[in-house]
C-alpha positions in Angstrom: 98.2 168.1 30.7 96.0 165.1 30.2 98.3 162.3 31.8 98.3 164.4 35.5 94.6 163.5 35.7 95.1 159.9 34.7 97.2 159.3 37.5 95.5 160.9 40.2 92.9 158.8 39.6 94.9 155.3 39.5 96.0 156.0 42.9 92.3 157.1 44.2 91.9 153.5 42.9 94.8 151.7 44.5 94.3 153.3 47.8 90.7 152.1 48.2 91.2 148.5 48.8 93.7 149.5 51.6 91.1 151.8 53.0 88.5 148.8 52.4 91.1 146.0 54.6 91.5 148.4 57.5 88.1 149.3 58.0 87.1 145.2 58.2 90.2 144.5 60.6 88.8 147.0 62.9 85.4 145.4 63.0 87.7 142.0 63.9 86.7 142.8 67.5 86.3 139.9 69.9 83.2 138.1 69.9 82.3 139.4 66.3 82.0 138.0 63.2 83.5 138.8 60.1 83.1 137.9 56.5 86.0 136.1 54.9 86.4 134.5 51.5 82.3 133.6 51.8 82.6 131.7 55.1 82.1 133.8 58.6 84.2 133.7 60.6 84.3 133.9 64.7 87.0 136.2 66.7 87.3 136.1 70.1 90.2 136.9 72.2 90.7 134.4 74.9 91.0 135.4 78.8 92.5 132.0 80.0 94.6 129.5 78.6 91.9 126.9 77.2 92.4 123.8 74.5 90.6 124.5 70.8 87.8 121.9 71.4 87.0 123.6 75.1 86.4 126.9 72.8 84.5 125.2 70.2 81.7 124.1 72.9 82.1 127.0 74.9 81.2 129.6 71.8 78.1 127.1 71.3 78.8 125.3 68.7 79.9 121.5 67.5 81.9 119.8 65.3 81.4 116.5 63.4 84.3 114.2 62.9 84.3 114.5 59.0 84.6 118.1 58.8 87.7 117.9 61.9 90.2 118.1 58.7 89.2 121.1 57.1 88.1 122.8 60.3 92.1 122.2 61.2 94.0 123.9 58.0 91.5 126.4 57.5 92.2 127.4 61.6 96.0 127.1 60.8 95.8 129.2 57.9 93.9 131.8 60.0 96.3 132.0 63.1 99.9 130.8 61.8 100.7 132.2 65.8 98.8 128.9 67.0 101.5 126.3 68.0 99.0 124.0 69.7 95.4 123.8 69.6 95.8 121.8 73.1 96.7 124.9 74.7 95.4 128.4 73.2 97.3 131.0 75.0 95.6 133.6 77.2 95.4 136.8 75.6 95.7 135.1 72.2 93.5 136.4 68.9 91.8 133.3 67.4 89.8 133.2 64.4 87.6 130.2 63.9 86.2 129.2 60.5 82.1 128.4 61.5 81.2 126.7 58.0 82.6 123.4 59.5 80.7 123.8 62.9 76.6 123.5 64.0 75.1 125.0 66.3 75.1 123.6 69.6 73.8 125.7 71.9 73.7 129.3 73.2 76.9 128.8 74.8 78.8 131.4 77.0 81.8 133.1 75.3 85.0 132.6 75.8 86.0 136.2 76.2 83.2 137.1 78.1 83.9 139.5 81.7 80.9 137.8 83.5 81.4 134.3 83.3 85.0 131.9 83.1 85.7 130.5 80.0 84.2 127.0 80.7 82.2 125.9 83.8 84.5 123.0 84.7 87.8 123.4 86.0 91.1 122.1 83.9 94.1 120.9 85.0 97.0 120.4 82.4 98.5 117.6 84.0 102.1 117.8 84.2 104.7 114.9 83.3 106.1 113.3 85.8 110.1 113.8 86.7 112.2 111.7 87.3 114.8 113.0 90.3 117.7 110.6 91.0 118.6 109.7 94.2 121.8 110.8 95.4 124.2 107.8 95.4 125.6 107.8 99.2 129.2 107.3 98.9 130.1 104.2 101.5 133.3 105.2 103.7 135.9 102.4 102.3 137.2 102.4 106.0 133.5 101.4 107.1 133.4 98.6 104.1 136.7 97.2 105.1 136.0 96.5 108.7 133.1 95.2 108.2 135.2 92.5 106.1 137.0 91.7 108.7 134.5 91.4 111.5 132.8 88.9 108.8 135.3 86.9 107.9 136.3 87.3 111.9 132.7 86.3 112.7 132.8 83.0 110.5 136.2 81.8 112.7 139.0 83.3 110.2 142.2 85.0 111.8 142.8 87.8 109.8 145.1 90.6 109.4 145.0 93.1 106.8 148.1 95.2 104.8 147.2 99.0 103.7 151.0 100.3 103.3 153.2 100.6 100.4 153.5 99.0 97.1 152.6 95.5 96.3 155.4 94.3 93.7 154.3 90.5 91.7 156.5 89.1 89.2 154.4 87.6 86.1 156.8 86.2 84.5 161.1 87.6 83.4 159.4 90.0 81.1 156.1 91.5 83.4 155.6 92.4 86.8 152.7 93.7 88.5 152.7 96.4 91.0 149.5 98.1 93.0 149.0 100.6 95.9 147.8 98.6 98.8 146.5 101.6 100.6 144.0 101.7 97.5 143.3 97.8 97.3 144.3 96.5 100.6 145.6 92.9 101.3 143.4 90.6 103.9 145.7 87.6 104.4 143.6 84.6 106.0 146.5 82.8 107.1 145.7 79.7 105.4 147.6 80.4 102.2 144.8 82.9 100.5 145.0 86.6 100.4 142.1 88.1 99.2 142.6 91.9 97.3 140.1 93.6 97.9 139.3 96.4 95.1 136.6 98.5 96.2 136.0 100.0 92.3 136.4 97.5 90.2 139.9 98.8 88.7 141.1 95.6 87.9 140.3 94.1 84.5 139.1 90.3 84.4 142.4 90.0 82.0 144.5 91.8 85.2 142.7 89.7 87.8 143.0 85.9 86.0 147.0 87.4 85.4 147.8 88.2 89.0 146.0 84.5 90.5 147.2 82.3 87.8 150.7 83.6 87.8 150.2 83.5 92.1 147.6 81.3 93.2 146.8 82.0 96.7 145.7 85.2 96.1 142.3 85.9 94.8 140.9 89.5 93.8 137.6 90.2 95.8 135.8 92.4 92.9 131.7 93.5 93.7 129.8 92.8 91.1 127.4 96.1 91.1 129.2 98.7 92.9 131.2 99.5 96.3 128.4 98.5 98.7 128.3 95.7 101.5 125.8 94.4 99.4 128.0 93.6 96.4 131.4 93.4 98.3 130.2 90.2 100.4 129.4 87.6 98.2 132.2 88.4 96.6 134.6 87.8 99.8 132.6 84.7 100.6 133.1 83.3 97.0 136.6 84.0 96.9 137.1 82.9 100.4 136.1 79.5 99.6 132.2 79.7 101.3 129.4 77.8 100.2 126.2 79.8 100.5 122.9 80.4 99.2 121.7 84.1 98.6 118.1 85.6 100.3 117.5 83.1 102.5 115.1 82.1 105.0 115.9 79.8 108.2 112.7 78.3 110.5 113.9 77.0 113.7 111.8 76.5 116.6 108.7 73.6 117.7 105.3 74.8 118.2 106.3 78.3 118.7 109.1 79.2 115.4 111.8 82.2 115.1 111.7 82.5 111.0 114.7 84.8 110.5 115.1 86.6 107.1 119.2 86.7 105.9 121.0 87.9 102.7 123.2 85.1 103.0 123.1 81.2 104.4 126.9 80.2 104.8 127.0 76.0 105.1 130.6 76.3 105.5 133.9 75.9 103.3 134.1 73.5 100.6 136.6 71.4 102.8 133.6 71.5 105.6 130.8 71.7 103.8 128.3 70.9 106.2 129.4 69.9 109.3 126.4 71.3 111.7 127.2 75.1 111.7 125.4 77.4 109.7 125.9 81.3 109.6 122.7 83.8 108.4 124.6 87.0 107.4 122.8 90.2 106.8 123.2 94.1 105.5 121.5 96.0 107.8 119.3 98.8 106.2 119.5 102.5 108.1 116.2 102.1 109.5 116.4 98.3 110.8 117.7 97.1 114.3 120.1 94.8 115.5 118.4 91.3 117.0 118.0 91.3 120.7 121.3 88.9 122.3 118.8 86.5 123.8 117.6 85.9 120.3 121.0 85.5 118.9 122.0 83.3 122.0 118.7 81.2 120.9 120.0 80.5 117.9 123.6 80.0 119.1 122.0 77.2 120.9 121.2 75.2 118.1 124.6 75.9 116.1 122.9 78.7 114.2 125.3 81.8 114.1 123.8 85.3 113.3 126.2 88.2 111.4 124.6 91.6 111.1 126.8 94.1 109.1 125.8 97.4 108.2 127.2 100.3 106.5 125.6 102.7 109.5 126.2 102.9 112.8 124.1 99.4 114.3 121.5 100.4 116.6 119.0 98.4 118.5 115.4 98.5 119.2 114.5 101.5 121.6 111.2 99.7 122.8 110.7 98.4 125.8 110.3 94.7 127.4 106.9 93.6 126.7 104.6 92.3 130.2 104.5 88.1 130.6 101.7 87.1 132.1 102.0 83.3 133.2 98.8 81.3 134.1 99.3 78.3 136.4 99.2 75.4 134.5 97.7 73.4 137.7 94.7 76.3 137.9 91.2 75.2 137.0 89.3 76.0 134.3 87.3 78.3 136.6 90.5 80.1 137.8 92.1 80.1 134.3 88.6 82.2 133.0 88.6 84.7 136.3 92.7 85.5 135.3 91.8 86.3 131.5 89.2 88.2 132.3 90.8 90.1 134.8 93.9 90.9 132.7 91.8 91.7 129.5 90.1 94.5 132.1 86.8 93.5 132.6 85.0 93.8 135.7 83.0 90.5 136.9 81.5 88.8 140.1 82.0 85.3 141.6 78.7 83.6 142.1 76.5 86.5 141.7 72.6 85.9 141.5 71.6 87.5 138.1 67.5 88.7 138.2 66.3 89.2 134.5 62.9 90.8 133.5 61.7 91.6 130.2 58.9 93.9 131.8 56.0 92.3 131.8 55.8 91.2 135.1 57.7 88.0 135.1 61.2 87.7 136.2 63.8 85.3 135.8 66.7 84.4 138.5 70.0 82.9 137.9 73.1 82.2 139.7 76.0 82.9 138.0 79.5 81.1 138.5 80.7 84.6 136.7 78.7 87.5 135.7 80.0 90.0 133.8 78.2 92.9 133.2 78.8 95.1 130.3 76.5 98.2 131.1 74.2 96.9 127.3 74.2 93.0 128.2 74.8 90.6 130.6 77.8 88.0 129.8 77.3 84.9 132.3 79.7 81.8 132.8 78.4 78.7 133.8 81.3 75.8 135.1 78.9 73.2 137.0 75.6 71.6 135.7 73.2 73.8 134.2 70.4 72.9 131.6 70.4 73.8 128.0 66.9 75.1 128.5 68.1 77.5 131.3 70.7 78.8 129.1 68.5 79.0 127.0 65.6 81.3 128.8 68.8 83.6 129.8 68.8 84.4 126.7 65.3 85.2 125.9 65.6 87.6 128.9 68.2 89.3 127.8 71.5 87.2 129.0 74.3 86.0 127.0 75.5 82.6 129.0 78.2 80.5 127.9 78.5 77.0 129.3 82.2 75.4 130.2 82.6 71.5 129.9 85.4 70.1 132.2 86.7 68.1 129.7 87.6 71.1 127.6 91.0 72.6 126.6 92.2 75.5 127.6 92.3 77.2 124.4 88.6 76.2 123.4 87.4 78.1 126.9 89.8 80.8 125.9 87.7 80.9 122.7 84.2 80.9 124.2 85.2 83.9 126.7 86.4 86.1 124.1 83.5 84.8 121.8 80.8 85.9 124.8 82.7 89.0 125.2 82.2 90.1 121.9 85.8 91.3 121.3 87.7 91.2 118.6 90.4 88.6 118.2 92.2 86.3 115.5 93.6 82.8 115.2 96.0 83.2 112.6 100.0 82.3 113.3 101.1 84.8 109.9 98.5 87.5 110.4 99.5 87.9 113.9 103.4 87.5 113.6 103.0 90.8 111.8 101.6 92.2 115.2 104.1 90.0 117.4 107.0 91.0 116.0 109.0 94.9 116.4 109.3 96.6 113.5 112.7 97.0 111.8 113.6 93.2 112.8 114.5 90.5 110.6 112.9 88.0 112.3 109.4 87.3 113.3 107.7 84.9 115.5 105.4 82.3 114.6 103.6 81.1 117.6 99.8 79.7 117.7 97.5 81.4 120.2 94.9 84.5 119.8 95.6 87.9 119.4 93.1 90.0 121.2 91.7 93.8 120.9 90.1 94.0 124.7 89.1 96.8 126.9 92.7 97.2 128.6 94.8 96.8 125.1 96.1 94.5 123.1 97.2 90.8 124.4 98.2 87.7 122.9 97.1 84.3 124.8 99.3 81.0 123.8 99.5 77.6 124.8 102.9 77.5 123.4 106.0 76.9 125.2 108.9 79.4 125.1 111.2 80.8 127.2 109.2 83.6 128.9 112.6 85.6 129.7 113.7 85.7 125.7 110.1 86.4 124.7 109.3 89.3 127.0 112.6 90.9 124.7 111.7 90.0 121.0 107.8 90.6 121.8 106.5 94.2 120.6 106.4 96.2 123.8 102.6 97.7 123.3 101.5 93.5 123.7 100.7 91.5 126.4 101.6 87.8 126.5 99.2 85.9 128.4 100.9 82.5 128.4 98.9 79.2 129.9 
């Protein structure tokens, strides 16, 4: 009768606690705080996504760098969810110990409807991926003639086998066979066949077997992959060619072609330079084929160009670019009125110029040329004229230039585009950039001035060139005012 009692009240006792637990994990409510252990501690249940040190200074508070440690495993112990403190999840329960922070600052809550979690704006920045670039499979068909139209180019008569079996005897115990319609046969009918294998299938043991055991034949491996680019040296080398890789070749005088090659063939080693040099290149799908009169400019001075490609060779859709020749016999008046006619600026011939600054006195001058720009005057003066009446033009509002008889050409090209006030540039590199089409591999070096005037863009030269090859290898939106 006595031991009934004694238990009810044991489990009165037990159950409390439990009663005791729920009660404090309903007062857990965001934004509250909560008594844990004798620290308090800060729930809030986050509406973004938001890194644990944004929180921190959004919920007002601060944390020194000493107390980072235990702020970090007591947080850990309180939210074992947490797999980053980089990146607290939206919609995430946090608790945050406060006896390691200070407070900052009434700051904003986290959680709150009325305001975002932080005022700035963070963007998780994602890492980069690296996508490779589909290989483009080269037809072998394309690869091989282009072979032949090389080896064709540099003055070889070839012929090439693709059928059957290719039987070698090493020696009376080994042979060596191989499908020639996989690794055809170029003979160069001068006692070398080359083999050409497109995948690199044949060992170095295989290859130095098959041309010790039957020297005239040489196995044309590339030494990256099945590409032009790889396949060619390879021929060349094996074909007994002297060259020099990435290469550069300046012909020309005062005006110069520079032309930009993969490869500069001197010849065989039998004929190692005997006056003919070939500039072979791999065309790239978005460059051009050099204009024939170029290519016939070169052939001129035993220069021969060979432009492969593994696409289908196209050339330059522009247009002819306008020559503009000045008489060389004209003076230096006429050789002024031309330019400035061409550049598109309107002028008179010996026009009497009246200048006033508005305060009664006036100020005549006649002008060889007069150019008037609407804001200024521009004046041109050929015969005698003071530098003191230059010099009032000026005061009245005149820009005057004086032209010497005993001047170059170039010099009075210079003070016209100087008193015109237009833009222009002396410099042979900076203006081969301008000169020459795009998707060439050759540009032109040539002295004169590249000008930005009212009717477009022109470049003036002294220098002497064919005028029927430049009007072709000139970019069409220039004008060549040659003198």
């Amino acid at each position: 009768m006595i031991r009934y009692p004694v238990c009810m009240m044991a489990v009165l006792v037990l159950a409390f606690p439990v009663a005791a637990s729920s009660a404090a994990a309903e007062m857990a409510a965001p934004g509250r705080q909560e008594a844990r252990s004798g620290s308090r501690i800060l729930t809030q249940k986050l509406r973004n996504n938001i890194s644990l040190n944004d929180l921190i200074v959004a919920s007002g508070y601060s944390i020194s760098d000493e107390a980072v440690a235990g702020f970090l495993a007591d947080f850990m112990d309180l939210n074992p969810s947490v797999k980053s403190i980089s990146t607290l999840k939206k919609d995430t329960l946090v608790r945050i110990p406060l006896r390691y922070l200070k407070k900052a600052s009434e700051g904003k809550s986290a959680v709150t409807d009325k305001a975002p979690v932080v005022k700035k704006r963070f963007v998780r920045r994602q890492p980069k991926i690296q996508i490779d670039k589909p290989q483009v499979t080269v037809s072998k068909a394309v690869i091989l003639s282009s072979i032949k139209e090389l080896l064709a180019a540099l003055g070889e008569k070839v012929t090439v086998d693709q059928e059957g079996f290719k039987f070698f005897q090493i020696s009376e115990k080994s042979n060596l066979s191989f499908d020639s319609a996989l690794f055809p046969v170029i003979d160069l009918h001068k006692e070398r066949l080359l083999v050409v294998d497109y995948t690199g299938s044949f060992s170095a043991d295989m290859k130095n077997l098959l041309e010790v055991a039957w020297p005239e034949y040489r196995v044309v491996i590339p030494s990256r992959s099945s590409d032009l680019r790889a396949l060619v040296p390879a021929v060349l080398r094996e074909s007994g060619y002297v060259f020099q890789e990435d290469a550069r070749m300046i012909s020309g005088g005062n005006a110069q072609i520079e032309y930009r090659s993969d490869f500069l063939v001197y010849g065989t080693t039998d004929d190692r330079m005997q006056g003919d040099i070939s500039l072979i290149s791999i065309l790239g799908k978005d460059e051009f084929q050099t204009p024939p009169a170029l290519a016939s400019w070169f052939n001129t001075r035993n220069i021969s160009l060979i432009e492969l490609s593994e696409y289908q060779k196209t050339a330059s859709a522009g247009k002819n670019a306008e020559i503009y020749p000045v008489n060389s016999a004209a003076t230096h008046r006429e050789f002024a009125e031309t330019c400035i006619k061409i550049m598109g600026y309107p002028f008179e011939r010996d026009a009497e110029i009246s200048l006033s600054k508005g305060k009664g006195i006036r100020y005549a001058l006649m002008a060889d040329i007069a150019i008037d720009l609407g804001y200024r005057k521009k004046i041109i003066e050929f015969s005698d004229i003071s530098d003191m009446e230059l010099h009032a033009a000026g005061q009245f509002g005149a820009d005057a230039a004086r032209v010497e008889p005993q001047e170059k050409r170039t010099d009075v090209l210079r003070k016209i585009l100087s008193l015109l006030s237009v833009d222009f540039k002396n410099q042979q590199n900076s203006n081969s950039v301008h000169l020459t089409p795009k998707g060439m591999r050759y540009r032109l070096i040539m002295p004169g001035y590249l000008v930005h005037a009212l009717k477009g863009t022109f470049f003036m030269t002294d220098a002497e060139f064919d005028s029927d090859i430049l009007r072709k290898i000139v970019s069409d939106d220039i004008t060549v005012v040659q003198f």
